[in-house]
Each structure stands twice: as C-alpha cells, then as structure tokens.
N, CA, C and O atoms as a GROMACS GRO file, in nm:
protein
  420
    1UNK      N    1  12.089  27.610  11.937
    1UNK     CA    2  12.224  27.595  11.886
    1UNK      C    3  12.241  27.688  11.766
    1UNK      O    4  12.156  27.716  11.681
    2UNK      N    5  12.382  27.733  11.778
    2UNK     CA    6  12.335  27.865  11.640
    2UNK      C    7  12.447  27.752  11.530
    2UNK      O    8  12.507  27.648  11.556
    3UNK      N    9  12.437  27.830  11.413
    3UNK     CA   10  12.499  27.774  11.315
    3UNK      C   11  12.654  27.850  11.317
    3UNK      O   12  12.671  27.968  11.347
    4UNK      N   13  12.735  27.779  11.288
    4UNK     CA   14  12.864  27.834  11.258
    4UNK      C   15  12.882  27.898  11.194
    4UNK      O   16  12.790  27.876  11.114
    5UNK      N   17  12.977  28.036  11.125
    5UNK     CA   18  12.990  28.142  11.060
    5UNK      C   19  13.110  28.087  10.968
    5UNK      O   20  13.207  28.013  10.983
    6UNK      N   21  13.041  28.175  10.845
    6UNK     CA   22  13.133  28.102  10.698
    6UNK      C   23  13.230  28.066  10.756
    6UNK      O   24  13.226  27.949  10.792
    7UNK      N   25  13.355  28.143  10.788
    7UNK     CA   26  13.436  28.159  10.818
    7UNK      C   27  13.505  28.005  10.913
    7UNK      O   28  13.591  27.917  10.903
    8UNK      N   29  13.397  28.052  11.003
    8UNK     CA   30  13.425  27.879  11.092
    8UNK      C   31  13.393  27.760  11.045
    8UNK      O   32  13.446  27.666  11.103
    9UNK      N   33  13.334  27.740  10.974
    9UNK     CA   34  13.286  27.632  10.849
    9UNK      C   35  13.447  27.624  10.813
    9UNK      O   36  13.533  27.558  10.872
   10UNK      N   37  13.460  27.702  10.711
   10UNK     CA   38  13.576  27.651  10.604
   10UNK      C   39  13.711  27.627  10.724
   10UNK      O   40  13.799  27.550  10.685
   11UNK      N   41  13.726  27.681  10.850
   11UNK     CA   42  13.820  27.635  10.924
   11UNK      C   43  13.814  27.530  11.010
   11UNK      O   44  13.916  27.485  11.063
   12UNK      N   45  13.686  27.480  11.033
   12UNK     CA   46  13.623  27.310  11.028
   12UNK      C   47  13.654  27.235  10.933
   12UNK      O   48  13.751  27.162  10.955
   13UNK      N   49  13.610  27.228  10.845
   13UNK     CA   50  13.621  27.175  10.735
   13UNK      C   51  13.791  27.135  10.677
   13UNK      O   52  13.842  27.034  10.627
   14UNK      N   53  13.827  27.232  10.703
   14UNK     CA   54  14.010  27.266  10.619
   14UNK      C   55  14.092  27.133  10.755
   14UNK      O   56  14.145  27.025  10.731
   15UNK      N   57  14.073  27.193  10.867
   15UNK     CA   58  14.084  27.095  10.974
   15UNK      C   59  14.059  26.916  11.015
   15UNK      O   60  14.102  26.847  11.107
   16UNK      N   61  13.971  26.888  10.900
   16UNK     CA   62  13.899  26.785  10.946
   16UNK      C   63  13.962  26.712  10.821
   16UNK      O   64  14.010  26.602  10.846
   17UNK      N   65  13.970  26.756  10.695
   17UNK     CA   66  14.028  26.732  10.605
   17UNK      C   67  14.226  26.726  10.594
   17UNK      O   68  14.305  26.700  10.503
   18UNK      N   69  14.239  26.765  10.732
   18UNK     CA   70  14.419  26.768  10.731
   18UNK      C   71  14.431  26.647  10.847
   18UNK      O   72  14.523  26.566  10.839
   19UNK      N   73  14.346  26.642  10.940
   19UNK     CA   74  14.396  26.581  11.057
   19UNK      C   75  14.318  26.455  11.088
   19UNK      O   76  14.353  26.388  11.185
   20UNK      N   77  14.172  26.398  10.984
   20UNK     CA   78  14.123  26.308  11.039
   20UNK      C   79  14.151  26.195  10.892
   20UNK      O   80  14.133  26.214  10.772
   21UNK      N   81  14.200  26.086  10.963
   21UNK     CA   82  14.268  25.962  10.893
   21UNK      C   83  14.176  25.914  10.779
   21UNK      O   84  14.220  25.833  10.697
   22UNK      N   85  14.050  25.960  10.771
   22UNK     CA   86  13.961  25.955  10.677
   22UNK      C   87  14.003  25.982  10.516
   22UNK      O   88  13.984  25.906  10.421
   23UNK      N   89  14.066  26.111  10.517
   23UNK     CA   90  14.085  26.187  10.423
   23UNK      C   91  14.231  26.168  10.346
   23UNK      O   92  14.267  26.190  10.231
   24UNK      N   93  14.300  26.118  10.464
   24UNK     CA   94  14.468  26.094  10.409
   24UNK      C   95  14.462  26.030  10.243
   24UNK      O   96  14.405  25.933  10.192
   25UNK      N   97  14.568  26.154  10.186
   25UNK     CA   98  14.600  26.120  10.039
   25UNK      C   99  14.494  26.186   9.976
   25UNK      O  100  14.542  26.230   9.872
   26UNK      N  101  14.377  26.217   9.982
   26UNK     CA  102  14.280  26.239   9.888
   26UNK      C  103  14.318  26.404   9.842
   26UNK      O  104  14.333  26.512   9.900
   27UNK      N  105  14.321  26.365   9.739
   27UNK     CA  106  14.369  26.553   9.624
   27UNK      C  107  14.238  26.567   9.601
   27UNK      O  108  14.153  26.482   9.576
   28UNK      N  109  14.229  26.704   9.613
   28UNK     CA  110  14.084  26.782   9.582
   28UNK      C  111  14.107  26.912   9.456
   28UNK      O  112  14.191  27.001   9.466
   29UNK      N  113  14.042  26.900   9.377
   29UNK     CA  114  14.041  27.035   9.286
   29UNK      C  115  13.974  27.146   9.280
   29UNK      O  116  13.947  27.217   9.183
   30UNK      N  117  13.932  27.163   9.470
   30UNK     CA  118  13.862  27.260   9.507
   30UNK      C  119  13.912  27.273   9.653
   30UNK      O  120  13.985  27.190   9.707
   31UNK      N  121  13.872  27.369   9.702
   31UNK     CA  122  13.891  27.425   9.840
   31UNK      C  123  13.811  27.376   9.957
   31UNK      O  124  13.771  27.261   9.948
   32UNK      N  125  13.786  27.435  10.049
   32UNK     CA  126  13.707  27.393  10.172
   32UNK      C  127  13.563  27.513  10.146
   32UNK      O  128  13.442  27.492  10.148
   33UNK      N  129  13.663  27.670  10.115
   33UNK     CA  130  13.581  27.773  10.078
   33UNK      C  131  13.471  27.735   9.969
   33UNK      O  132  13.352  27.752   9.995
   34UNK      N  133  13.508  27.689   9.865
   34UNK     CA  134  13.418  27.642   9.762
   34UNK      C  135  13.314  27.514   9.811
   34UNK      O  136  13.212  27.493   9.744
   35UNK      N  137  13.343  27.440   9.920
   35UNK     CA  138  13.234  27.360   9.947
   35UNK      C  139  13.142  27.422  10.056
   35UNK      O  140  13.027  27.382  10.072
   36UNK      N  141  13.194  27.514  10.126
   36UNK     CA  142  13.052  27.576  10.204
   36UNK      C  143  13.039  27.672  10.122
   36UNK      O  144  12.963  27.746  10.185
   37UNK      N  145  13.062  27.729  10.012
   37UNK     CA  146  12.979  27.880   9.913
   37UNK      C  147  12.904  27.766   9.922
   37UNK      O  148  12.857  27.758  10.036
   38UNK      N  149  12.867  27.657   9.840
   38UNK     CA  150  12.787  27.559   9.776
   38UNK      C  151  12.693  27.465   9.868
   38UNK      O  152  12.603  27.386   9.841
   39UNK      N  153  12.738  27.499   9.958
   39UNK     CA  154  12.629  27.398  10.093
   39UNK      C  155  12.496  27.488  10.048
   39UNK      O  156  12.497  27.583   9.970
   40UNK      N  157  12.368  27.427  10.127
   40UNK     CA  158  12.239  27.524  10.143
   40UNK      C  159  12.281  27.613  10.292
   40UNK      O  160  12.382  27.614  10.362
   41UNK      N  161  12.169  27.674  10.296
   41UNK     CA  162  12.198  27.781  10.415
   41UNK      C  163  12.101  27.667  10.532
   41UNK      O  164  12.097  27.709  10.647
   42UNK      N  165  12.038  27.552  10.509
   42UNK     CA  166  12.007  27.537  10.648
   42UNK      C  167  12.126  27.408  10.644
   42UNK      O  168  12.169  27.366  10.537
   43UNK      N  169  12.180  27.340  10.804
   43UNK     CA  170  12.268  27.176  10.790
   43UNK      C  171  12.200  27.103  10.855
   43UNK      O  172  12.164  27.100  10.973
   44UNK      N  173  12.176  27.010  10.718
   44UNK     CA  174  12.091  26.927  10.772
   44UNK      C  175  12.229  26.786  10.839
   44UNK      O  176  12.346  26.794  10.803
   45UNK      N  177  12.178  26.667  10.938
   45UNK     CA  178  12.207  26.634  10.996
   45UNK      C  179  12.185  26.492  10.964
   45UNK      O  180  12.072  26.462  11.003
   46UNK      N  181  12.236  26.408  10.917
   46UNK     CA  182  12.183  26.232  10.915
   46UNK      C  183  12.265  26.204  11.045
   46UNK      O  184  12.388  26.201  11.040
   47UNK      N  185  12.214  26.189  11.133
   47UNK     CA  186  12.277  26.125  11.286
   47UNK      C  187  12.277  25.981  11.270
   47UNK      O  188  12.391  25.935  11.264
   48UNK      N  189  12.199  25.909  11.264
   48UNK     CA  190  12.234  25.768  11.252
   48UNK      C  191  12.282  25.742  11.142
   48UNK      O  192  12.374  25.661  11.151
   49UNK      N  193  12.253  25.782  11.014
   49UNK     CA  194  12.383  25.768  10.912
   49UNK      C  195  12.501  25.796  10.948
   49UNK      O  196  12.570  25.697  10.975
   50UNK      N  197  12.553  25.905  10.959
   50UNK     CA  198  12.692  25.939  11.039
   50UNK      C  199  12.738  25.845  11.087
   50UNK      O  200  12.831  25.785  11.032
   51UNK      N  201  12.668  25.790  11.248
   51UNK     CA  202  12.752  25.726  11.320
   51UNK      C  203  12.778  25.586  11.313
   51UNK      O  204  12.875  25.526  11.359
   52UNK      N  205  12.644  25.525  11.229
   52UNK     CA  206  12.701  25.434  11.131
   52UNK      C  207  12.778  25.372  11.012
   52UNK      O  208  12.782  25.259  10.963
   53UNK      N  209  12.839  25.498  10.983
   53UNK     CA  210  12.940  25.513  10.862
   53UNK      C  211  13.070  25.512  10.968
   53UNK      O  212  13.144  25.414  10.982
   54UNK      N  213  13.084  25.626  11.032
   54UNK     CA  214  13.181  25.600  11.118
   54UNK      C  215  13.227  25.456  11.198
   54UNK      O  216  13.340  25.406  11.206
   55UNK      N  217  13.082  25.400  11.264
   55UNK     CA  218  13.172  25.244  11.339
   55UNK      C  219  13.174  25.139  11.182
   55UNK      O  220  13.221  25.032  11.219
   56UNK      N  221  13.148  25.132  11.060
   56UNK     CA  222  13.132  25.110  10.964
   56UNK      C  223  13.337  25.101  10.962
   56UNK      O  224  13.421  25.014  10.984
   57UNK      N  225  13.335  25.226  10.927
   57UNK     CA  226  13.454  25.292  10.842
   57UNK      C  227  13.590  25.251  11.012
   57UNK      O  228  13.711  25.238  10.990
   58UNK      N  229  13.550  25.243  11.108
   58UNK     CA  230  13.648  25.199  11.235
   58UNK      C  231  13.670  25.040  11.239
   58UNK      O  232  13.770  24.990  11.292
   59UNK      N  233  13.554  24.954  11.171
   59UNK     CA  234  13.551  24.808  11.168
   59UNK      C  235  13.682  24.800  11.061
   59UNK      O  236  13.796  24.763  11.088
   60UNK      N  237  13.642  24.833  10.968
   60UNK     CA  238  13.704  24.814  10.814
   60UNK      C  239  13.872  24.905  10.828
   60UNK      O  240  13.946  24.942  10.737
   61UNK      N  241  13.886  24.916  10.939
   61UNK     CA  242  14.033  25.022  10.968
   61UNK      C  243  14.086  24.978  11.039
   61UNK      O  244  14.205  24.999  11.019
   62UNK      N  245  14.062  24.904  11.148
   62UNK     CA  246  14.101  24.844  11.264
   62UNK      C  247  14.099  24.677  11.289
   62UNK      O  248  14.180  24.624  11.366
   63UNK      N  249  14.004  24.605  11.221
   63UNK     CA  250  13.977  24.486  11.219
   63UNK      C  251  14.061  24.422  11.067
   63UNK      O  252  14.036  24.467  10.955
   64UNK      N  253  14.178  24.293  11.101
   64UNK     CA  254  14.204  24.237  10.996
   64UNK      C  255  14.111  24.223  10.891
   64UNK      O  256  14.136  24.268  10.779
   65UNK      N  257  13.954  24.137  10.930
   65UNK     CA  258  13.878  24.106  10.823
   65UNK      C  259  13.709  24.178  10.888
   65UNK      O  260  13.698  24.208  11.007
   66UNK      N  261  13.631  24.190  10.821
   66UNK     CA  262  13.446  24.215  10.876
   66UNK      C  263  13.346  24.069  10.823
   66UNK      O  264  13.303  24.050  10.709
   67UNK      N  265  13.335  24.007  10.905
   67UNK     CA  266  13.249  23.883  10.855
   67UNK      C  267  13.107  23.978  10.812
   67UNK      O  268  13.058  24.063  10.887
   68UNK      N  269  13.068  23.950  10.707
   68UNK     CA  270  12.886  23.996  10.708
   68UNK      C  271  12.820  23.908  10.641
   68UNK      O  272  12.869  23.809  10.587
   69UNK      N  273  12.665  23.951  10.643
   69UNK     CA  274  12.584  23.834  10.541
   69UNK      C  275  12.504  23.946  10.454
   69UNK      O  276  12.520  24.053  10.512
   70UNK      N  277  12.429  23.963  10.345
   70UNK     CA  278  12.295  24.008  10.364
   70UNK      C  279  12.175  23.956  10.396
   70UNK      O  280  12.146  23.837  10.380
   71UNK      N  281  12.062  24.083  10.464
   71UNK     CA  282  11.969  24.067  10.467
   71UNK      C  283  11.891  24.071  10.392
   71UNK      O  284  11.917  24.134  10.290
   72UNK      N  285  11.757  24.006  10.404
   72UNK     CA  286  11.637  24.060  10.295
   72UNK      C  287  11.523  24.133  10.372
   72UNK      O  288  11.433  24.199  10.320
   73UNK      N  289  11.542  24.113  10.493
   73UNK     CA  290  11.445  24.197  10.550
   73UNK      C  291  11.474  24.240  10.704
   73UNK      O  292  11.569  24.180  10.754
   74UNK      N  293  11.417  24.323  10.780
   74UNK     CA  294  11.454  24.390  10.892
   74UNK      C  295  11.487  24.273  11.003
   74UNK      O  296  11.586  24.260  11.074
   75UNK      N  297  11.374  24.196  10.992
   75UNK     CA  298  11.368  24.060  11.084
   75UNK      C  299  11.540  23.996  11.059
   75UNK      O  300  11.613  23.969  11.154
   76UNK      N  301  11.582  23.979  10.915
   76UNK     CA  302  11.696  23.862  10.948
   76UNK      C  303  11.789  23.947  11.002
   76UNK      O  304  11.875  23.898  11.075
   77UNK      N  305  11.791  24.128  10.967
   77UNK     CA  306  11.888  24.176  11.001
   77UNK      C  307  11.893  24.169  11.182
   77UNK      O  308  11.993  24.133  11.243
   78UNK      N  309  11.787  24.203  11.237
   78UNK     CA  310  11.751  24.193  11.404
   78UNK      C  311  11.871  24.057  11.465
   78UNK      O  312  11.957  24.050  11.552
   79UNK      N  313  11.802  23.949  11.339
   79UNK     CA  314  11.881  23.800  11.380
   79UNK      C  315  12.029  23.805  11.396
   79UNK      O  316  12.094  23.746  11.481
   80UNK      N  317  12.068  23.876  11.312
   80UNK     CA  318  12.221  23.883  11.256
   80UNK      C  319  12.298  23.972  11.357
   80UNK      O  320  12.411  23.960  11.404
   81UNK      N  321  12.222  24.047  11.372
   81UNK     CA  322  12.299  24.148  11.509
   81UNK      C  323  12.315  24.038  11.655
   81UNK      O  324  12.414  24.024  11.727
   82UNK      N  325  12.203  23.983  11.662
   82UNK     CA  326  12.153  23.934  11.777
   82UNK      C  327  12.283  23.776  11.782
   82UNK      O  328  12.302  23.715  11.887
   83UNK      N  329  12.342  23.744  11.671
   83UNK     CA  330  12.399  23.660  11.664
   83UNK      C  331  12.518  23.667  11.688
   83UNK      O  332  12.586  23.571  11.724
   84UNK      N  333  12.579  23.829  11.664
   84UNK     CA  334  12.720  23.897  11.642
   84UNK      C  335  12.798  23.963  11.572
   84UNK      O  336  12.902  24.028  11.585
   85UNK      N  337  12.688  23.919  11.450
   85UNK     CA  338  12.752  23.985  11.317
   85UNK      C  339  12.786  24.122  11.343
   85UNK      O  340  12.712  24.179  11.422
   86UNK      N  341  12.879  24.186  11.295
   86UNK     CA  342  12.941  24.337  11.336
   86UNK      C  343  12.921  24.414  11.192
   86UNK      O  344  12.945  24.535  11.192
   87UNK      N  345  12.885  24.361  11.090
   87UNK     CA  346  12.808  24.451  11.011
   87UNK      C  347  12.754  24.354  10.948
   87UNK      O  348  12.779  24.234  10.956
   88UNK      N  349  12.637  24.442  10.850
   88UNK     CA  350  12.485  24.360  10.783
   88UNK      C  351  12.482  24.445  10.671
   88UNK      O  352  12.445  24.562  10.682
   89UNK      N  353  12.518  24.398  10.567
   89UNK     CA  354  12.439  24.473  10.434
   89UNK      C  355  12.259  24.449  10.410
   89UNK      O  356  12.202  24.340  10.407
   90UNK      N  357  12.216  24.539  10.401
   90UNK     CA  358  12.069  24.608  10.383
   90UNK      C  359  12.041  24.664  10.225
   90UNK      O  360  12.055  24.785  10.208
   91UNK      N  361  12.012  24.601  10.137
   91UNK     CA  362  11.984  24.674  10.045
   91UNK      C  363  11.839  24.781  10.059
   91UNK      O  364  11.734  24.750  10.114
   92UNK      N  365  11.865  24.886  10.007
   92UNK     CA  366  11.719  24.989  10.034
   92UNK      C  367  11.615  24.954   9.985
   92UNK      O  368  11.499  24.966  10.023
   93UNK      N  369  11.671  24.898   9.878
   93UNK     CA  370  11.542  24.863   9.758
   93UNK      C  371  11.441  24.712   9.815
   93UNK      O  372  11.319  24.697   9.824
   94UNK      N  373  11.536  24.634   9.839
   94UNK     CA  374  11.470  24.520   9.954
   94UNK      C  375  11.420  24.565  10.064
   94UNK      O  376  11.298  24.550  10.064
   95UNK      N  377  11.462  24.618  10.165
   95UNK     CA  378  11.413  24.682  10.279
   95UNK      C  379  11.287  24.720  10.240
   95UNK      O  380  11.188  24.650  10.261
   96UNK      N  381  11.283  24.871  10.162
   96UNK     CA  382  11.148  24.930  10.079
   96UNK      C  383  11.083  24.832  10.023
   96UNK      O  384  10.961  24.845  10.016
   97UNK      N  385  11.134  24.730   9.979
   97UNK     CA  386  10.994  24.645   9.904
   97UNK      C  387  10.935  24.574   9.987
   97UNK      O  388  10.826  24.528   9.953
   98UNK      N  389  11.007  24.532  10.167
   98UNK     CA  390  10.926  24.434  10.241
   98UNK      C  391  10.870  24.515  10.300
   98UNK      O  392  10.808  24.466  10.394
   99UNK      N  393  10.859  24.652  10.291
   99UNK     CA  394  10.788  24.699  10.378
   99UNK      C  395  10.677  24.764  10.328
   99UNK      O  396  10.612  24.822  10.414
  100UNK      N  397  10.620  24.773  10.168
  100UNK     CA  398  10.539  24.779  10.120
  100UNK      C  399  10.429  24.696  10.127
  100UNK      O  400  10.433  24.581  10.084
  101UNK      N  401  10.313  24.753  10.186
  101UNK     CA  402  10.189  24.671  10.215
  101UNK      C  403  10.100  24.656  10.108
  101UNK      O  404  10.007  24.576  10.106
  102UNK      N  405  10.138  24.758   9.988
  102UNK     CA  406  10.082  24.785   9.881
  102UNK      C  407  10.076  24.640   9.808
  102UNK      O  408   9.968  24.592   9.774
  103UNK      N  409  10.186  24.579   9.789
  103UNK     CA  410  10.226  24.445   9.718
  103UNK      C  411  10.272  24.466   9.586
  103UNK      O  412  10.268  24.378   9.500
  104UNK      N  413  10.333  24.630   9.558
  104UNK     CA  414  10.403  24.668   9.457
  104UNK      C  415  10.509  24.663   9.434
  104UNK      O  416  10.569  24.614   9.530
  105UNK      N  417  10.558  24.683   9.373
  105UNK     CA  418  10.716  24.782   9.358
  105UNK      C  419  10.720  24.808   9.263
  105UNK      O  420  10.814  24.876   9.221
   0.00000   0.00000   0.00000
C-alpha cells in the first residue's frame, strides 16, 4: 500500500473535516496543510482504537442514553459484554495493574 502524497493528505483531511458530522462547528486556528507539515513521515495506524472510538462516538449520537458500568479487570469487562452492556469503561491504569505479575505498581 503506498502512502498518500502531501497534497492528497491535506485534501483528505480538508474533506473529512467539512463533511463528517464529527467535526461540525469546531473552529481551528490552523489549516489541514499545517497538520500534515507536522505529522511524522511514517502513519501509524491504531485500528482497534479507531473503530472503537467510532462505534463509541455512533452509540453516544444515535442512542437517547449508553447504560455502562466500570470494570476493574478484563474478566468483569468479558462479563459485561457477555451481558449486553454496549459500552464498558476500562481504566488503563487498573487494567495495567491487574495484569502485573510483578505485584507492583
């Protein structure tokens, strides 16, 4: 897969920022040009971040209310899905500490 050319970047970008419901209203004091000068030269990719922000950000847009609970560890979150819950707060710092075998933090 090749990478897109400056050029097609900032006309991605300019695009995605006019037409996807995400962005509506938000004033910027910069350009589209000024955020790819400033990207790195490789794109990196969070895929399951992404598409969990996205059905995240479609619950919270589309649904009157989001029932959730938190978890404290991977297990209750497994439970919580398995029950129906349609989203689960995860703190990192909990997650990371049950999964330390060390017995630190």
């Amino acid at each position: 897969m090749t990478q897109a050319t400056r050029e097609q970047q900032i006309a991605a970008l300019e695009k995605d920022w006019a037409e996807n419901p995400r962005w509506k209203g938000i004033k910027r004091g910069y350009s589209a040009a000024d955020v790819v000068r400033l990207r790195g030269s490789l794109q990196v990719e969070h895929t399951l971040a992404k598409r969990g922000a996205e059905k995240l950000w479609n619950l919270v847009n589309t649904e009157p209310f989001v029932n959730t609970l938190g978890a404290l560890t991977g297990n209750q979150a497994m439970q919580q899905v398995k029950a129906g819950l349609k989203a689960i707060y995860l703190s990192g710092w909990q997650v990371a500490g049950d999964a330390n075998n060390a017995g630190e933090m």
